[in-house]
N, C-alpha and C positions, 0 to 999 in steps of 0.2 A: 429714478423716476422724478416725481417735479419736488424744488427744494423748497424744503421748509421758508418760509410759512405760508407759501400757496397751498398747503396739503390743508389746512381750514376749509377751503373754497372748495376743493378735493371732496372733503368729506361732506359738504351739504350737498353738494350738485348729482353727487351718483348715492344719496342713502337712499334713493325708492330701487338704486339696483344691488342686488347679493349675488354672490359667487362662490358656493361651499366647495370647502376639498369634499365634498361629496362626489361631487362631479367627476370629480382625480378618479381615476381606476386605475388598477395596477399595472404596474409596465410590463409588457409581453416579454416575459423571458424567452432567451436567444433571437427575439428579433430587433432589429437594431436598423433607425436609417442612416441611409447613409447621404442623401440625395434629395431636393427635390427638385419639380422642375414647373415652373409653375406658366403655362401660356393662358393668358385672360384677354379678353375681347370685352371694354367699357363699351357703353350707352355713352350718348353725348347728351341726354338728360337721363333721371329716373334710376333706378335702383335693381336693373336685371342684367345681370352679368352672366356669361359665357364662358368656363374653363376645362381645361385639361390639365390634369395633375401626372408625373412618371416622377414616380416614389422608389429610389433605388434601394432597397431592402438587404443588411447580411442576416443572414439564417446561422445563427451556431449552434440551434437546439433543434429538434425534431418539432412543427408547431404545424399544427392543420390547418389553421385559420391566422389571418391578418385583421387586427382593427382598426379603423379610423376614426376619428372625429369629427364629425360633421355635423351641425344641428340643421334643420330646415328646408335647405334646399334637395330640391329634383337629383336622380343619377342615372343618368343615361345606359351609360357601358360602364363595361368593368374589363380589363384584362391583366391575366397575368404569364409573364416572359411571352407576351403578344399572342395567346390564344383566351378568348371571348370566356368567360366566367359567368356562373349566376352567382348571384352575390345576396345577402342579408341585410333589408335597413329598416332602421328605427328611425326616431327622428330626429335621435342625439348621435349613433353611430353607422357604421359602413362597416358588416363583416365577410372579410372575403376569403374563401374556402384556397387552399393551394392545394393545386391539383398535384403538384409534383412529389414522391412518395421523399421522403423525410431524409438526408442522408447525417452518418455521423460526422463527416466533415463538415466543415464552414463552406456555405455556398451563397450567390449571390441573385435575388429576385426583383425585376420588374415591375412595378405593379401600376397598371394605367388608369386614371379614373375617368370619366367623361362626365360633367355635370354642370349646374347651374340655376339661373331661378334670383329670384328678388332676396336681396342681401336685407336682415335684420339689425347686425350690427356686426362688429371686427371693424369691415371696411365702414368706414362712414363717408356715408355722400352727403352732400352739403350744399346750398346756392347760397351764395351771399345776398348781398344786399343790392348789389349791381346784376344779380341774375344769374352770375358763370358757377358753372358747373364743379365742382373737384370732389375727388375721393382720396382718404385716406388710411392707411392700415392703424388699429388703434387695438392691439393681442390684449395689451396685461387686462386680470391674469392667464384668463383662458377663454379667450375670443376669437382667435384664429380661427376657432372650429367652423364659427358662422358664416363664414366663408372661401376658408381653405381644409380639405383632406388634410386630415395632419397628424400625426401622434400628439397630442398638444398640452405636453408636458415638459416641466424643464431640463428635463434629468435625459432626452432624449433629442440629443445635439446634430443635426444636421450641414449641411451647407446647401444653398438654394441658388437656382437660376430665375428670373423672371425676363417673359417674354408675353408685354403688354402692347396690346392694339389701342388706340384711344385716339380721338380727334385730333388732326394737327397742328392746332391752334393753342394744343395743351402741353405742358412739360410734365415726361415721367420721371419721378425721382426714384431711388429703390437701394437695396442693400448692397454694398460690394463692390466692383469695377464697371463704368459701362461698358457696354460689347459695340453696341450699334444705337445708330435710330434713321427706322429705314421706313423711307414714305411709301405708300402702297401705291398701289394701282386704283384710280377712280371707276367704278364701274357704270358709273353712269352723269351728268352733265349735271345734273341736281342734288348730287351725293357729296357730303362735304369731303374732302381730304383726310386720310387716317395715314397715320405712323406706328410703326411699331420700331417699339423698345424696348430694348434687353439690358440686364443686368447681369452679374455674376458675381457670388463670392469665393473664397478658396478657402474661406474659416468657418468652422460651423458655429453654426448659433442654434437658439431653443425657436421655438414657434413664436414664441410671444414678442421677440424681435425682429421678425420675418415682415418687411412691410413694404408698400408703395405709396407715395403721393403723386397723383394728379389732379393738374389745373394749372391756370393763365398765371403761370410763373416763371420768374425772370434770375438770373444767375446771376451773382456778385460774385467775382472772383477773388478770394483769398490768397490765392498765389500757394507755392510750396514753404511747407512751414515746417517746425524741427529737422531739416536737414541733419540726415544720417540717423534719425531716431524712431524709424518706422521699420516694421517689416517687409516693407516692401519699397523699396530702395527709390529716387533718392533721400524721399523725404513725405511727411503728411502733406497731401493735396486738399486743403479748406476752402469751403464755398458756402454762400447764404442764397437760398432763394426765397422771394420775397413776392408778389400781386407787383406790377408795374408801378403805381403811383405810390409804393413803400419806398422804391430805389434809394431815393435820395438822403435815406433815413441808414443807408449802411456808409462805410462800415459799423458804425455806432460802437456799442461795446464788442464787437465782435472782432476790432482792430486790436481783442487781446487776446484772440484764440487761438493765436499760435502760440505766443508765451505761456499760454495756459497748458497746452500737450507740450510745452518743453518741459515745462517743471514735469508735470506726469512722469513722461518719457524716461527722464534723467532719474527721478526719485523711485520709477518702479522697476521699465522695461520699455522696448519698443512700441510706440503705437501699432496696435494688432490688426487692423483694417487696410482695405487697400484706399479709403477717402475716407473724409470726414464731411458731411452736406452738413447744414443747421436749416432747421427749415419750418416756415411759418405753416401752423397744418388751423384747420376746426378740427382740434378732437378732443378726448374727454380730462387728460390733465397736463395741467402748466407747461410741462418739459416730459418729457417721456425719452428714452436713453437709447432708440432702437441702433443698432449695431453699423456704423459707420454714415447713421442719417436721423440725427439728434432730431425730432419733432417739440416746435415751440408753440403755445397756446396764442391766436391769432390775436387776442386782444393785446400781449407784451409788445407785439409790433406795431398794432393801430393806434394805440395808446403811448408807443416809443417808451416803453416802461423796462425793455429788455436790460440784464444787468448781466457784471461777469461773473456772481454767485450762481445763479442758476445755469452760467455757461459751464461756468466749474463742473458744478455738482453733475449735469448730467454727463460732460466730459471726462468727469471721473469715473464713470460707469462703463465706460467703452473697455477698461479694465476689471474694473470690478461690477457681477451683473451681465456681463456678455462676453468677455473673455473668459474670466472665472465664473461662474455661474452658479448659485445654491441648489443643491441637487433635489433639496424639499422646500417648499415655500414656509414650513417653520423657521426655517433659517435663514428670512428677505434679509435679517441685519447686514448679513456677509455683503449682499449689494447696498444697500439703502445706509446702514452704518458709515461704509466705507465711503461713498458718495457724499455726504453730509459734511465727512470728516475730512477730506480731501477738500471741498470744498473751502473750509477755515485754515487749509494748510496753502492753498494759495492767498487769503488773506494775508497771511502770518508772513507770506512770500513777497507779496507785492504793496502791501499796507505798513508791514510791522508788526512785533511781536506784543505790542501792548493793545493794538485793534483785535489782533486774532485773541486775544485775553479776556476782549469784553464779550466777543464774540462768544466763546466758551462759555463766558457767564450764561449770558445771553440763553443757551443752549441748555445749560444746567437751570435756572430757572422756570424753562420750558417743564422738564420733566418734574422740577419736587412740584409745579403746580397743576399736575396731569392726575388724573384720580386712576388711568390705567396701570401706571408706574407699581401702585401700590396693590393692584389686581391680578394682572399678571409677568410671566418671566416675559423675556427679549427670546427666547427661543420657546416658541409657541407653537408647540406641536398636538395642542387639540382645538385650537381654533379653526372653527368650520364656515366662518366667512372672513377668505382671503381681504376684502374689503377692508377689513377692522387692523388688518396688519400693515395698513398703511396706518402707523402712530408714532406717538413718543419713543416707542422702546425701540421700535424698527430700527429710524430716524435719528434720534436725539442721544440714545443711552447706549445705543449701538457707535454714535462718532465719541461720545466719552469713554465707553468701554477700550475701544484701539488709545483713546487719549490719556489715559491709566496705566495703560499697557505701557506708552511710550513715557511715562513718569516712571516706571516703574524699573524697567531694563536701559532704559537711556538711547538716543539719538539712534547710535550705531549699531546697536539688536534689534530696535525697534526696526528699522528703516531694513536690516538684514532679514528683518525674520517675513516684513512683508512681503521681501520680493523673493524668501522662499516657497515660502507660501504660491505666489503665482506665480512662476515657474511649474513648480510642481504640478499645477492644475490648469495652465494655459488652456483654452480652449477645449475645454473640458468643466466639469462639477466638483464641486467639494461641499463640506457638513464644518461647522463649528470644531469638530475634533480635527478637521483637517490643519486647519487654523491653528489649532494647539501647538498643535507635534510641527509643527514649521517652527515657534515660536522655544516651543524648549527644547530643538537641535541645537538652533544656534545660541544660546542661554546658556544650555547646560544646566536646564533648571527645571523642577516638577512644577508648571503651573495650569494644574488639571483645577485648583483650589482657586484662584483667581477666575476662570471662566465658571464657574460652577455659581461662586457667589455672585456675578455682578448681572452672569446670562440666563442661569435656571433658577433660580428665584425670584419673587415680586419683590420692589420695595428699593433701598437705600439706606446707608448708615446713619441715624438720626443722634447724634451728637451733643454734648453739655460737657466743656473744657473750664478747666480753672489751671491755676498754677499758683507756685509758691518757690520762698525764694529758703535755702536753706545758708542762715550768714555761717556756720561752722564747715560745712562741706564746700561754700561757698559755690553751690548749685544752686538751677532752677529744676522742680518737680514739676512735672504737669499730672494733671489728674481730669482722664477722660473715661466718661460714661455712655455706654451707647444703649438706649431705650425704645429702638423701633421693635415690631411686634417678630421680627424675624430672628433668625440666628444671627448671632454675632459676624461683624466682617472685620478680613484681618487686613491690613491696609499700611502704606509708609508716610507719613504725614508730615511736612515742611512747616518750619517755623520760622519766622522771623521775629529776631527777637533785638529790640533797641535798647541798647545799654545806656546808664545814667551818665556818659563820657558823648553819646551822641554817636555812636557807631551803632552799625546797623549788621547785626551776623544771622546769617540761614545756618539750620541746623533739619536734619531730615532723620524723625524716629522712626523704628517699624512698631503698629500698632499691634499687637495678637487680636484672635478673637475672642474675646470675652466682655461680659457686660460694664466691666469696671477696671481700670488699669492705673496704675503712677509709674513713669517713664521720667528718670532723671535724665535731665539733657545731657551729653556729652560736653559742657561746657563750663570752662572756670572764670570766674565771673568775680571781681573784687567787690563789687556791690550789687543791689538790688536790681534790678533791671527798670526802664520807664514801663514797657509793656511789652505782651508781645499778639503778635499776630498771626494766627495761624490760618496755613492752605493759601499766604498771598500769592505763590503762582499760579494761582490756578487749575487745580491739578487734581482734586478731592471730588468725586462725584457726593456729596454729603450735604446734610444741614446742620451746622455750627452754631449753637448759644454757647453764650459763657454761664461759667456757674454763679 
């Protein structure tokens, strides 16, 4: 979702809206989709939309009833495997009785919805300033419902068709492959011209990725980009759409979005999508990650403010976030983490390793000056508005936590364990322990102890270093105390230490957990040292005084 530090702007613009896991209900066991199929008929002004949902459903448990999510709108018809239903609605769900008696086998059901009615939000319609019309899909965290039938939950991955009718003066954008875009039939001499357009994907995604843009939008073509590094052979197909009198304003930074999924690509896996769109939307944050059709906050492109960090970030979500996906929203780090961090690993790529450094800083300063840091863990699993987990820990603690990880096991576990990790869960969900057990396969190491202190607690190692030089052993001692209000954190801590000859040597101790420790260096040393410096590579989620 949008990269720090648009999430500021984030957090004032939507505080009068909440969104509890109250709302979450429990996933229907044995029912699973598998399918949607989504045909909508826009307005060419106003806010009442027309659709028909065919919701492909597997059955592996015996279940009487089907639920959906729908808040607000009208429902026409109901059927299921095409015979007519009476159905059950509230004003938040849709429950639909299956008539068919239960089998112990895995079977496979239909379910049709017929509905519609004035949209409240998900889709956001919009008139600019010039008067043109556009609608845009805008899910996180669970807004689908307001205007799509949906299980709309993350943990419940589908693949989706759309088949939109919309004025043909406008461009539909949408998730997946285009199919077609087929001008209709005018019915009458004063009726404007309508097109319908389809989309397809062949990967499934969560609801809250499921989206369309329309409106008087123009296509910049990217051309094929990472050759041989997609799933879908030859290569990633990049495009920008833009309002007509933006054009001139591409490629802009967008002339580095291919080099952007090549690193990905090469560092993780194949791009998982059949295209990649970037695309100017009105909706409610910065960047938003949806799954093969990146939506950008209109003002980056009216303002020409667009940058290749927030390209990154939400191009690293295409991976993490929508291919891999957090199967509870306590655990958004897994995407928001990893996006953040990905993000400074193209810095590091394209900048250099001393920009990506400050950046780090940069990033760690965020959080020791965050008051949530100290309040709650990075895996927040009783936080009951989703809202508030767009933070620091999401964000910030979640790309230093993978960047501890990677101090810790080095380049080549690190980089290994990531791309076990997603493998293993491609296109599918995973949980923080998923993450684990990828990480200490390939280790060979118990690091249940490492995520526990940096994820499930509040807070950070608050630090007071001294040293001393011992001329008979001809060592340096260091002597570190750690005085935050939590348990002790066990950690590996780099030092640079300048000798009185003008040589410059790293030494890396592992700290234990305890309040108070002296760690003789591993170093023979003919004299006293000038100083030393600890954590210069930036590597220490922590706060450092001397003694």
């Amino acid at each position: 979702m949008i990269a720090w530090p648009l999430l500021l702007f984030l957090l004032v613009t939507v505080a009068s809206v909440s969104y509890g896991i109250a709302q979450k209900r429990p996933l229907q066991q044995g029912m699973d989709v598998l399918h949607y199929e989504f045909s909508l008929t826009l307005p060419d002004s106003g806010r009442n939309i027309e659709g028909l949902a065919l919701i492909t459903v597997r059955r592996s448990k015996p279940a009487a009833h089907f639920v959906l999510d729908l808040i607000g709108l009208r429902v026409d018809t109901v059927w299921v495997n095409h015979k007519p239903v009476r159905f059950e609605r509230t004003h938040e769900v849709l429950n639909i009785p299956i008539i068919q008696s239960p089998k112990t086998s895995p079977d496979t059901l239909l379910f049709a919805v017929r509905y519609g009615g004035e949209v409240t939000d998900g889709l956001i319609i919009h008139a600019d300033a010039k008067g043109r019309w556009y609608a845009f899909g805008d899910n996180w965290p669970a807004r689908a419902r307001y205007w799509l039938p949906t299980v709309d939950q993350p943990d419940d991955k589908a693949t989706v068709t759309w088949n939109v009718t919309a004025s043909s003066d406008r461009k539909v954008v949408a998730n997946g492959e285009l199919i077609e875009e087929k001008p209709l039939l005018q019915t009458g001499p004063n009726v404007k011209s309508r097109t319908l357009t389809r989309w397809k994907t062949s990967r499934p995604i969560p609801s809250y990725l499921m989206v369309i843009a329309v409106g008087p939008l123009v296509k910049y073509d990217l051309g094929l980009t990472a050759p041989g590094l997609s799933e879908f052979p030859p290569g990633v197909r990049q495009s920008v759409y833009v309002v007509p009198e933006l054009a001139d304003y591409l490629p802009g930074p967008f002339k580095k979005a291919g080099d952007i999924v090549e690193l990905f690509a090469r560092t993780v896996a194949p791009f998982p999508y059949e295209k990649l769109a970037h695309v100017q939307s009105f909706t409610r944050y910065g960047g938003m990650e949806n799954a093969s059709a990146i939506f950008y906050a209109n003002d980056l492109f009216e303002y020409r403010s667009s940058n290749t960090g927030i390209i990154a970030h939400e191009t690293a979500h295409q991976w993490f976030g929508d291919a891999v996906t957090p199967r509870s929203w306590g655990h958004l780090w897994l995407s928001e983490g990893f996006a953040s961090y990905f993000e400074q690993l193209w810095v590091q790529s394209s900048e250099g390793t001393d920009v990506f450094r400050k950046g780090m800083k940069r990033l760690r300063n965020e959080i020791v000056n965050s008051s949530l840091t100290y309040a709650r863990p990075v895996i927040d699993t009783l936080q009951t508005d989703l809202m508030q987990l767009l933070n620091t820990n999401s964000y910030q603690k979640g790309a230093w936590t993978l960047h501890m990880m990677r101090s810790l096991l080095g380049d080549s576990l690190f980089f290994a364990g990531v791309r076990s990790y997603y493998d293993h869960h491609r296109h599918g969900t995973a949980t923080t322990d998923d993450l684990c057990e990828s990480f200490e396969h390939v280790a060979h190491l118990n690091l249940r102890w490492f995520f526990d202190q940096w994820l499930r607690r509040p807070g950070l190692p608050e630090l007071s270093v001294g040293w001393s030089y011992d001329d008979a052993q001809h060592r340096v001692v260091i002597d570190i105390s750690q005085s935050q209000r939590t348990l002790p954190y066990r950690f590996p801590l780099t030092i640079e230490v300048h000798t009185s000859d003008s040589k410059d040597l790293f030494v890396t101790v592992d700290v234990p957990a305890a309040q108070s420790t002296k760690i003789p260096l591993p170093l023979q040393l003919d004299s006293k040292p000038e100083k030393l410096v600890f954590d210069p590579q930036v590597n220490l989620l922590a706060t450092i005084h001397s003694k």
